[in-house]
C-alpha positions in Angstrom: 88.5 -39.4 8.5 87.8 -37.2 5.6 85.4 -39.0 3.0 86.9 -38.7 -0.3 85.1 -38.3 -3.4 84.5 -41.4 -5.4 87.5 -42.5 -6.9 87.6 -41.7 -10.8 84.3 -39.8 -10.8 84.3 -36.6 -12.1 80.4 -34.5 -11.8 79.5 -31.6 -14.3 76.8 -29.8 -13.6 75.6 -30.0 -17.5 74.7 -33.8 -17.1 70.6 -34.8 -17.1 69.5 -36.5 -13.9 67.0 -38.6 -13.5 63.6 -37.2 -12.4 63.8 -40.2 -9.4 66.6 -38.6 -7.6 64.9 -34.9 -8.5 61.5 -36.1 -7.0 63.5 -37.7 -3.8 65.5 -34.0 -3.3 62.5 -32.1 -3.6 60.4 -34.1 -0.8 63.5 -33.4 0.9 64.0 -29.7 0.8 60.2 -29.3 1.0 60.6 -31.1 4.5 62.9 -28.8 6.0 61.9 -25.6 4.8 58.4 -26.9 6.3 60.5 -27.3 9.6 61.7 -23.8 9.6 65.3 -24.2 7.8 66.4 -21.3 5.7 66.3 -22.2 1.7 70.3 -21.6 2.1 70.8 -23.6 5.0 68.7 -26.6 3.5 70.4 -26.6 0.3 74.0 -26.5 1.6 72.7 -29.9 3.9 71.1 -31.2 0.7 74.4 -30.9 -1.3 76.3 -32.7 1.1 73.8 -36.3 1.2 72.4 -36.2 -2.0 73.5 -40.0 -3.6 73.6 -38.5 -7.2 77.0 -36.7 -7.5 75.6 -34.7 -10.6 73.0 -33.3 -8.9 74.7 -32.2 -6.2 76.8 -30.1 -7.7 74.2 -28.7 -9.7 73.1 -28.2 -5.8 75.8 -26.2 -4.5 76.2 -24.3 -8.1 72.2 -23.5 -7.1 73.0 -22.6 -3.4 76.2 -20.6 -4.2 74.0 -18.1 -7.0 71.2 -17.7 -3.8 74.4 -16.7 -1.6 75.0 -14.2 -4.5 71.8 -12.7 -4.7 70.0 -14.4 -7.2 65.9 -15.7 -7.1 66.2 -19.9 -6.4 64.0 -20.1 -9.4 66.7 -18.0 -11.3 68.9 -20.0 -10.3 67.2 -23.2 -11.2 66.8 -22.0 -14.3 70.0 -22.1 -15.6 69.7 -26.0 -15.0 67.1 -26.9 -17.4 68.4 -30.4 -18.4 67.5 -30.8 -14.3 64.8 -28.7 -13.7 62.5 -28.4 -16.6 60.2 -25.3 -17.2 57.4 -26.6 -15.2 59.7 -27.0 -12.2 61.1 -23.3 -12.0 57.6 -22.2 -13.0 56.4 -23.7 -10.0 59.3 -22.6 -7.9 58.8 -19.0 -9.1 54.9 -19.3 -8.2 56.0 -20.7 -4.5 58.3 -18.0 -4.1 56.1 -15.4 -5.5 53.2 -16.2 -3.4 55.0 -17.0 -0.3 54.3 -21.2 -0.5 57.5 -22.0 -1.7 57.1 -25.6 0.8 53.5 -26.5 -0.5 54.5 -25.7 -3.8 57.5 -28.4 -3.5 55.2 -30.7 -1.7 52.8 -30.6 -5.1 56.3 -31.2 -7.2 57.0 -33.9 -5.1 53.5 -35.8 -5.7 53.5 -34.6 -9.6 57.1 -36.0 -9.9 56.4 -39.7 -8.3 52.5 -39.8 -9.9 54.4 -38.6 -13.4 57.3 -41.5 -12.7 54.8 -44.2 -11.8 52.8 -44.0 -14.8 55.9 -44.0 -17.0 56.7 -47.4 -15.3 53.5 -48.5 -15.9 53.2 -47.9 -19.5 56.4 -48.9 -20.4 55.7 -52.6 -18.2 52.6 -52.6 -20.7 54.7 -52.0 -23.6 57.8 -54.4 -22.8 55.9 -57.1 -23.0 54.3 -57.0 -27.1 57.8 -55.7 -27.8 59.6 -58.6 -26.9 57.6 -60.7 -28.2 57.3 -59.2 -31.9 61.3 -58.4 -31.2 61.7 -62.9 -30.7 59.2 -64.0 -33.2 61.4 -61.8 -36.2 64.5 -63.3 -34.7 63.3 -66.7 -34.3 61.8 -66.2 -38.2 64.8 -64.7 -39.2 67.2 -68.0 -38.0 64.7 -70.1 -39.4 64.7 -68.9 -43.3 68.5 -68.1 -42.8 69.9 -71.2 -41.1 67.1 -73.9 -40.6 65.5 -74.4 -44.2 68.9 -74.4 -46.2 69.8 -77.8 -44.2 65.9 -79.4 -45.3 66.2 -77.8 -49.0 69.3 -80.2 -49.6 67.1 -82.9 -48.2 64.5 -82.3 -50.5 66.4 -82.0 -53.9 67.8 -85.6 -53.5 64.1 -86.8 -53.8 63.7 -85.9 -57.5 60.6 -84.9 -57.1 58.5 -81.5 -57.5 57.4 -79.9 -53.7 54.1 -78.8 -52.6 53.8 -75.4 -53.3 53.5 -74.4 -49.5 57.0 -76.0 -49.2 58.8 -74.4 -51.9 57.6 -71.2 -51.5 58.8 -71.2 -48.0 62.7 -72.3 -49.5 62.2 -69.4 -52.3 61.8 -67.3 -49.5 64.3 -68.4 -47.3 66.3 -68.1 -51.0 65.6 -64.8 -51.3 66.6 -63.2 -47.6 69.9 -65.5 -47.6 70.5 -63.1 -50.4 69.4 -59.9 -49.5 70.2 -60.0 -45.7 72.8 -57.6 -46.0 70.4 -55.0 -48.2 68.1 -55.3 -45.7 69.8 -54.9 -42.6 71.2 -51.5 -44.0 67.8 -50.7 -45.5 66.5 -51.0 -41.5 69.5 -48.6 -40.4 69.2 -46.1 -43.4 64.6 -46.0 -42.9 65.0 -45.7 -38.8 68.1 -42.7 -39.5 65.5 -41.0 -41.8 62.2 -41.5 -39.8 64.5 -40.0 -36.8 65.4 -36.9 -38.9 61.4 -36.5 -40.2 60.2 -36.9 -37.0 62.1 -34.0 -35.8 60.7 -31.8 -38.3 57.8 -30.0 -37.4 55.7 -31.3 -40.5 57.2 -35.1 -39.8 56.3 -35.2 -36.3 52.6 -33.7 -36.8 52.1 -37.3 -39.4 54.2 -39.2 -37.1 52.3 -38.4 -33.7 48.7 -38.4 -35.7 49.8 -41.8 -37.0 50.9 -42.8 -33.7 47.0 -42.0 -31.9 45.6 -44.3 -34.7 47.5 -47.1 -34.4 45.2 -50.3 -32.5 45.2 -50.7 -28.7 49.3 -48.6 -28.7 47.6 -45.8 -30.0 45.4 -45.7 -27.3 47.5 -46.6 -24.4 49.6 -44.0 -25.0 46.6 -41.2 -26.0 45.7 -42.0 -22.2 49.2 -41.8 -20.7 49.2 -38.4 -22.8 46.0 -36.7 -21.5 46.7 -37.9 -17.5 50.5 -36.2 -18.3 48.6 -33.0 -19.4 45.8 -32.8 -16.9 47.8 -33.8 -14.0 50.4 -31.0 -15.3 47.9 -28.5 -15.6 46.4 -29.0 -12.1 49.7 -29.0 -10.8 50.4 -25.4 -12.0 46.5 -23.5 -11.6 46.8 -24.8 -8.2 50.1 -23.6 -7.8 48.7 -20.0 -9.0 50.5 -20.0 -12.2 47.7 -18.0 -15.1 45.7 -20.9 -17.4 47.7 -18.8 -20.4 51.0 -19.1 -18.9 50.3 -22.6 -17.8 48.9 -23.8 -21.5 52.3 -23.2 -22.7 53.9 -25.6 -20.3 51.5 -28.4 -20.5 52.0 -28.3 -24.2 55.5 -29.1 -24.0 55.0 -32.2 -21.5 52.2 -33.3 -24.1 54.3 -35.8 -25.9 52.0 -35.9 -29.3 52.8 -32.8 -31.5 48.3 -33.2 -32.2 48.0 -32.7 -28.7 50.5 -29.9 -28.3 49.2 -28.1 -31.2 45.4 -28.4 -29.4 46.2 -27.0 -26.2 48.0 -24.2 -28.0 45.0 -23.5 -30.3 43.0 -23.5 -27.1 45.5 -20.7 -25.4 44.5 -18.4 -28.1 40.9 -18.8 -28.2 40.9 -18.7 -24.5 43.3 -15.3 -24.7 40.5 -14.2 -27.0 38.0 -14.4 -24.1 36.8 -17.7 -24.7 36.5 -20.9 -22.2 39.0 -23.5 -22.1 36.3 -26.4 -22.9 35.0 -25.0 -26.2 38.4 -25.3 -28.2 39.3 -28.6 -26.7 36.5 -29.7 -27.9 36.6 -28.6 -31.5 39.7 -30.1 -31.3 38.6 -33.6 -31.5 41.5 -34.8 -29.7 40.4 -34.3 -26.2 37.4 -37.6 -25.5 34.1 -35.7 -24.6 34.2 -36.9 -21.0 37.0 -34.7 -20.6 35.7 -31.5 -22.4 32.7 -32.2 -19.8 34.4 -32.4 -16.7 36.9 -29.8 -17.5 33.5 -27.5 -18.7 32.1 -28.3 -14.9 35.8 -27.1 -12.9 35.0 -23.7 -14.6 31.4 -23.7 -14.4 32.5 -24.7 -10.4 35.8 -22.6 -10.1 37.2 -26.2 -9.2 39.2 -26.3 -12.1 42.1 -27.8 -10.5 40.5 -30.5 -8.6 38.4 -31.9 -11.5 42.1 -32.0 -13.5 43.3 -33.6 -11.2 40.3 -36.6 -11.4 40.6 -36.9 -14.8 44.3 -37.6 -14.5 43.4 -40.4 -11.5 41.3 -41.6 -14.0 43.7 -42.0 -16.9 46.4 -43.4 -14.7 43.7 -45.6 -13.7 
């Protein structure tokens, strides 16, 4: 029998997918067109299994515009809620140079090294946020529900409190009463952070604040620099020009300080300068970095010695 669509599903091809499922068709369609399958041929089988219903018809859409005439990274490149700037970049570069199946492989690996680290620093990061998130709770029911019951107690004694005591009621006084002011005060400060933090200015303070902040700060400095390094590898190896490839990498940065030092880097480097010098006047790149990266040009092993330093911040 036919297999129907699943009942009361509808899939748009405008819908973000989740970098998993991306990673998992890639491996796939870098398998067959390693066995010898046309690109056509191994989409329209792709589009048929895929488990994500989104993404396959963003998969047919894709195999439908090839069919047409159009470049598969064109193609993917009206998708860029799925495939990001780096992807078709890559895909371009794959096709260009005629490696469009070790270019995928290299996706593949970026894709499931880029998803494990994300699982690792957010497993680092649950576990401080939960327990900041219960201690304020637990605080919170204390001063709002528990003291009230022991200040009644206390009055019918007659007699002053110590002053640890009472200042604890005066406070649980004073957040009975402003509860309300401060929940909204929470709402109204987190809506206007959001809206400075996407200003260019805001998120400059925000992000520079961010680096400085104990032991968080640097957790995610590192997860930062192994994103850009392992991005960067990713692309020289995949032939795409240090220039072009500076431009990517600073969008996958996730720190606007970062961003803005691998784009102050492009232009020196543009200018006929090397790519160590202006990460290093930067002061945002750690000088075990600047070295290594100074000893892949020195070696014309740029690439590889990227790739180490992104081992070692994953690490």
């Amino acid at each position: 029998k036919e297999k129907r669509e699943e009942k009361g599903k509808r899939f748009t091809t405008r819908k973000r997918v989740k970098q998993a499922a991306i990673g998992v068709f890639t491996r796939q369609l870098a398998t067959m067109i390693t066995s010898g399958l046309p690109l056509v041929q191994s989409l329209d089988a792709l589009s048929q299994q895929l488990e994500d219903g989104n993404l396959r018809a963003i998969i047919r859409d894709v195999k439908r515009k090839i069919e047409e005439g159009v470049r598969f990274a064109d193609a993917l490149r009206d998708y860029l809620k799925c495939f990001d700037e780096l992807y078709v970049n890559l895909v371009l570069a794959g096709e260009e140079g005629g490696t469009l199946d070790a270019v995928l492989v290299r996706i593949t690996s970026y894709i499931e090294k880029t998803e494990k680290l994300k699982k690792k620093v957010k497993s680092a990061l649950i576990y401080p946020a939960s327990i900041i998130t219960v201690a304020i709770a637990v605080v919170m029911v204390l001063l709002v529900f528990v003291i009230p019951v022991f200040e009644g107690m206390f009055s019918s004694f007659g007699r002053a409190l110590p002053a640890p005591t009472q200042i604890v009621i005066d406070l649980s006084t004073f957040v009975k009463s402003t509860i309300h002011f401060m929940i909204a005060g929470v709402i109204v400060g987190a809506f206007l952070l959001r809206r400075y933090y996407k200003t260019q200015v805001g998120a400059k303070q925000l992000d520079r604040l961010i680096l400085r902040v104990p032991v968080i700060g640097l957790l995610l400095k590192k997860a930062s620099l192994a994103r850009v390094t392992r991005t960067l590898a990713t692309l020289l190896s995949s032939g795409v020009s240090i220039l072009e490839s500076l431009i990517i990498v600073a969008k996958t940065a996730g720190n606007k300080v970062i961003e803005e030092a691998l784009l102050t880097a492009r232009v020196h480097i543009s200018e006929g300068r090397s790519i160590s010098d202006p990460l290093r006047e930067s002061g945002v790149f750690p000088p075990m970095v600047v070295q290594m990266i100074q000893v892949g040009e020195s070696t014309g092993a740029l690439d590889n010695m990227l790739n180490k330093i992104a081992d070692f911040y994953e690490d």
